[in-house]
N, C-alpha and C positions, 0 to 999 in steps of 0.2 A: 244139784237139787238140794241147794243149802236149806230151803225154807221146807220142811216137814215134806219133804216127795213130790209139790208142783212141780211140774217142769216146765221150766220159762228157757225164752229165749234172750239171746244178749244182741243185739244192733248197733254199731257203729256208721257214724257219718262226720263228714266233711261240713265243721261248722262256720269255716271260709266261704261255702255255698249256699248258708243258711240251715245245716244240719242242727237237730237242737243237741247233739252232743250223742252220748250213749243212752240207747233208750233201753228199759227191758218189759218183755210183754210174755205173758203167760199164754201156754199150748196147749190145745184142746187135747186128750189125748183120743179123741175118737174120731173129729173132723179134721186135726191140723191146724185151725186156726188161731191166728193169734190175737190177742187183746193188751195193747198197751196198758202197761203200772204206773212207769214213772221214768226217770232219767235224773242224767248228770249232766251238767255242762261244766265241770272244773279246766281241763285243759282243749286245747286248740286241736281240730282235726283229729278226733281218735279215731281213726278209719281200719283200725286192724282190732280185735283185739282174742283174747285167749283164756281160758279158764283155768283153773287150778283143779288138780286131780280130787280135792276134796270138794269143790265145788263149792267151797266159800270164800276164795278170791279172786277177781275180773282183774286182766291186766293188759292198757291198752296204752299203742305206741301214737306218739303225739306227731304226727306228720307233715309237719314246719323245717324252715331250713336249720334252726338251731338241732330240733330233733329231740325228745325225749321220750319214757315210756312212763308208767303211772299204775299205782297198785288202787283198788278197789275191796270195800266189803259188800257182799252183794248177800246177806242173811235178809231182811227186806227187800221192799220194793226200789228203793232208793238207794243206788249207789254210792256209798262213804268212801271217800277219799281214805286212805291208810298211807299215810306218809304225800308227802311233795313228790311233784315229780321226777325223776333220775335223767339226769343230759346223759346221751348215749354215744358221744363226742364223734357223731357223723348225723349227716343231712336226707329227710327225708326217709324215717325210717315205714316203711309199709307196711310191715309184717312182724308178726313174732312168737316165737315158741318158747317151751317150757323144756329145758334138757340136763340135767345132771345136777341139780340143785339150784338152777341160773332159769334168768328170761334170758331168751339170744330175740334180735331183734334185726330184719335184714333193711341195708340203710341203702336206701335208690340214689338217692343224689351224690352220694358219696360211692355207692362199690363197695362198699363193707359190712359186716357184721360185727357186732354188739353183747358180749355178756355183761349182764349187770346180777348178784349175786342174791338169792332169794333169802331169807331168814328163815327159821324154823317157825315163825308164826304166819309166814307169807307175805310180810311187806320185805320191800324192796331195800338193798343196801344204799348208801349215801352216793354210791358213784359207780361207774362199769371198771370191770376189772379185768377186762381188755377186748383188743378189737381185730380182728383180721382184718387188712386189707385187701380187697380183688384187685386183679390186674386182668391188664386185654382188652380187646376192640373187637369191634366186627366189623363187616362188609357195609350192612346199611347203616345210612347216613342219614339225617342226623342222631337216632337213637341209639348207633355203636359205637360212640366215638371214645367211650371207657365203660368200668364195669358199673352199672346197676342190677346193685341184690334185690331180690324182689319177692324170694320170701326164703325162710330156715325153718325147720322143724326137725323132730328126733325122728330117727328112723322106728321100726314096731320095738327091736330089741332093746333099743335103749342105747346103746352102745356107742351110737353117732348123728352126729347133727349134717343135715341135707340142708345145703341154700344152691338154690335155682340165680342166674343171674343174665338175665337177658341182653346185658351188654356186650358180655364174652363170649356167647352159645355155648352154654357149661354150667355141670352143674357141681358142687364141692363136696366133697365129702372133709367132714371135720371130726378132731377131739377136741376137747378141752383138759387142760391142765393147769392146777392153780388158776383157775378162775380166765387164761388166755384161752381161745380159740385159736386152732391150729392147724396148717392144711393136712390132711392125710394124702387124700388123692384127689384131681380134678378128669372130669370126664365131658370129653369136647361133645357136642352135638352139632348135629349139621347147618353149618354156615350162614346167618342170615336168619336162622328161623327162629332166633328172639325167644327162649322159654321164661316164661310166666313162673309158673306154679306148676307142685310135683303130689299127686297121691298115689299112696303104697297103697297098692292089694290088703286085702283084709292076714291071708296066709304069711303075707311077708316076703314072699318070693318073686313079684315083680313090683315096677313103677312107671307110674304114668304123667308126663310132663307134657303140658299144653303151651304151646305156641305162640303167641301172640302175633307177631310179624308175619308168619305164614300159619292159618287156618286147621292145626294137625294137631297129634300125639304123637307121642314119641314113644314108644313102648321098652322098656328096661329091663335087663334082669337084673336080680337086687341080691346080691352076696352080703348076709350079714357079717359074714366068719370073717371077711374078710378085707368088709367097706368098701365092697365093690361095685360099680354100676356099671351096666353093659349094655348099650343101644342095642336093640333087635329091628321094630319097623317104624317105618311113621304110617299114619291113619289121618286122612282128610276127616274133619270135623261138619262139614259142610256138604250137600251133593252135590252140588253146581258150584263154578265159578260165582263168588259173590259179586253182588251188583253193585251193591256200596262196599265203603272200607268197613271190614269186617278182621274184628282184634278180639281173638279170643281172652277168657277171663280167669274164670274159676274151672276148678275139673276137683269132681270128688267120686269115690267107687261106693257102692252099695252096700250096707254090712255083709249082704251074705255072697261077695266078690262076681257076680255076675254081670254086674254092668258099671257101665263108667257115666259120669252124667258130667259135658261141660256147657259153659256160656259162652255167649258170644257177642258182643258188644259191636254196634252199626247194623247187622243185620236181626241183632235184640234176637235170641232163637235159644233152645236150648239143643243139646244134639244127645239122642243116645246111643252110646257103641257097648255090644254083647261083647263078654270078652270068650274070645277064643283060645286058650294056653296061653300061647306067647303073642296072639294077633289079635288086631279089635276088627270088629264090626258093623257098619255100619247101622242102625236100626231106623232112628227116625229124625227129624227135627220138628220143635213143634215151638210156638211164640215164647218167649219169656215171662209175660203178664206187663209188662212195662218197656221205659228205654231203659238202653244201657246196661245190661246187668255185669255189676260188676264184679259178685261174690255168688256163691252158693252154698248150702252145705245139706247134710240129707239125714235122717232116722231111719227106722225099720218101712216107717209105708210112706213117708212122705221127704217132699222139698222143697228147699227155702230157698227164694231168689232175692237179693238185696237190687235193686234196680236206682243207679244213681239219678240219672237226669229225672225220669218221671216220678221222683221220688216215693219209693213205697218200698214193700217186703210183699212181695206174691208167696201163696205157700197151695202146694200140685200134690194130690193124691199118687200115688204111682201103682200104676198095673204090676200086680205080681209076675205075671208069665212072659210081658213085653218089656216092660221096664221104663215105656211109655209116662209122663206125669200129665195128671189134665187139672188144670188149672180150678182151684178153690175160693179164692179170695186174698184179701189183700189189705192191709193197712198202712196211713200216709206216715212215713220217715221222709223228710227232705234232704236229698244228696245221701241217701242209705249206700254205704259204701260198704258193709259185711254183715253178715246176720252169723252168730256159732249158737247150739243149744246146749242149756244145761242140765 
């Protein structure tokens, strides 16, 4: 909330599918809704992107096979370029976090991740300053045939970087030193079920990884002491066998840890599971507001659905005691591939 305490939100899309690039639109703070400002279209596909703890710099990964990421000032309505882009010297990057003075950035087409080194003013260094490679395959074919990282972020304490990699069924735990990423530990999940994306509990003490490949969570215990991750259960996302192909998407938890909110793409649905200690629960599924949703993210009463094909951003009041969202409105994004708030 760079500009004087509006709270806008930030949008990415897919300008290969006629996205107009990064949009930002201002949050009603009593309805939810949003109203477009304005955008960027400087680089190609920013389909991920991530804010700055002070909330005055956007930083979004260009999701081309060359691959780079891209600093923003985002004090206006209009996103300012802060430097050229940085090659992330891997392919198809999707994702990326902000951890230990670095953007890491997770590279799909490659299996790797990406530090490239932040400045004390927030633009970007001239180049990455190193990259881990993933390694491994999986069972299904053809999406396992090597690793794609699919996204990285810092765990709550800070202390370590989490990428999810749906190629391997694993998710890594990392340091960094001198600017390299480095394995610490890797943690197998079960065979074929393809994870997506991981969100921590608010407390810090568990993690929830959604599936893509098969329709679940995976439920985690999350050892910070020790950078540990610990499979507990998985949790159908869905009630029924789906009728169509149904690929889950995004999965985010609630601030006050009670419930887990993910997407689900083909059967376009949202699903909500209570959390139980160490188990989820199922609660309800209820439509997306569009097709395809391929991102989400969530505040204290409401949620944000980035819906690629139908192009738009749905945004869902949510039931305090259910955790339930019923759908509010919506504004057109073409090929809206992430909505984050600031």
């Amino acid at each position: 909330m760079a500009d004087g305490g509006r709270r806008r939100a930030f949008i990415g899309s897919f300008t290969a599918a006629g996205g107009p690039g990064i949009v930002t639109a201002a949050v009603d703070p009593d309805s939810g809704a949003l109203t477009a400002l304005g955008g960027a279209n400087t680089v190609p596909d920013p389909s991920y992107l991530a804010l700055s703890p002070d909330g005055g710099t956007l930083y979004a990964v260009s999701e081309t096979a060359e691959g780079a990421v891209a600093a923003y000032r985002v004090d206006g309505d209009e996103p300012e370029p802060a430097g050229p882009p940085v090659p992330v010297d891997g392919s198809g990057p999707t994702h990326l976090g902000l951890f230990a003075g670095h953007v890491l950035t997770a590279n799909y087409g490659s299996g790797s991740v990406t530090a490239v080194p932040v400045r004390p003013d927030g633009t970007l260094a001239r180049s990455a300053s190193g990259v881990l490679q993933h390694q491994g395959a999986g069972p299904h074919t053809p999406r396992q045939q090597g690793p794609h990282a699919h996204q990285v972020q810092s765990d709550p304490s800070g202390r370590w970087a989490v990428s999810v990699d749906l190629g391997t069924d694993s998710v890594r735990v990392c340091t960094l030193a001198d600017g390299v990423p480095s394995l610490h530990r890797e943690t197998a999940l079960r065979p074929g079920s393809g994870p997506r994306h991981l969100a921590f509990h608010p407390d810090g003490s568990r993690a929830y990884v959604v599936n893509e490949l098969t329709p679940s969570v995976t439920v985690c215990r999350w050892d910070a002491s020790e950078g540990v991750l610990t499979p507990l259960t998985e949790t159908p996302v869905l009630p029924d066998a789906p009728a169509v192909d149904a690929y889950p998407s995004g999965i985010v938890t609630s601030p006050d840890g009670r419930f887990v909110w993910t997407a689900t793409r083909g059967a376009d649905v949202l699903s909500v599971l209570a959390v139980d200690g160490e188990k989820l629960s199922p609660v309800t599924t209820v439509p997306c507001g569009g097709h395809w949703p391929r991102a989400l993210t969530a505040s204290d009463r409401f949620l944000y659905v980035a819906n690629e094909r139908s192009g738009d951003v749905t945004w869902f009041a949510v039931d305090p005691h259910t955790g339930a969202p019923e759908r509010g409105g919506s504004i057109r994004v073409p090929a809206a591939s992430c909505v984050i708030l600031g």
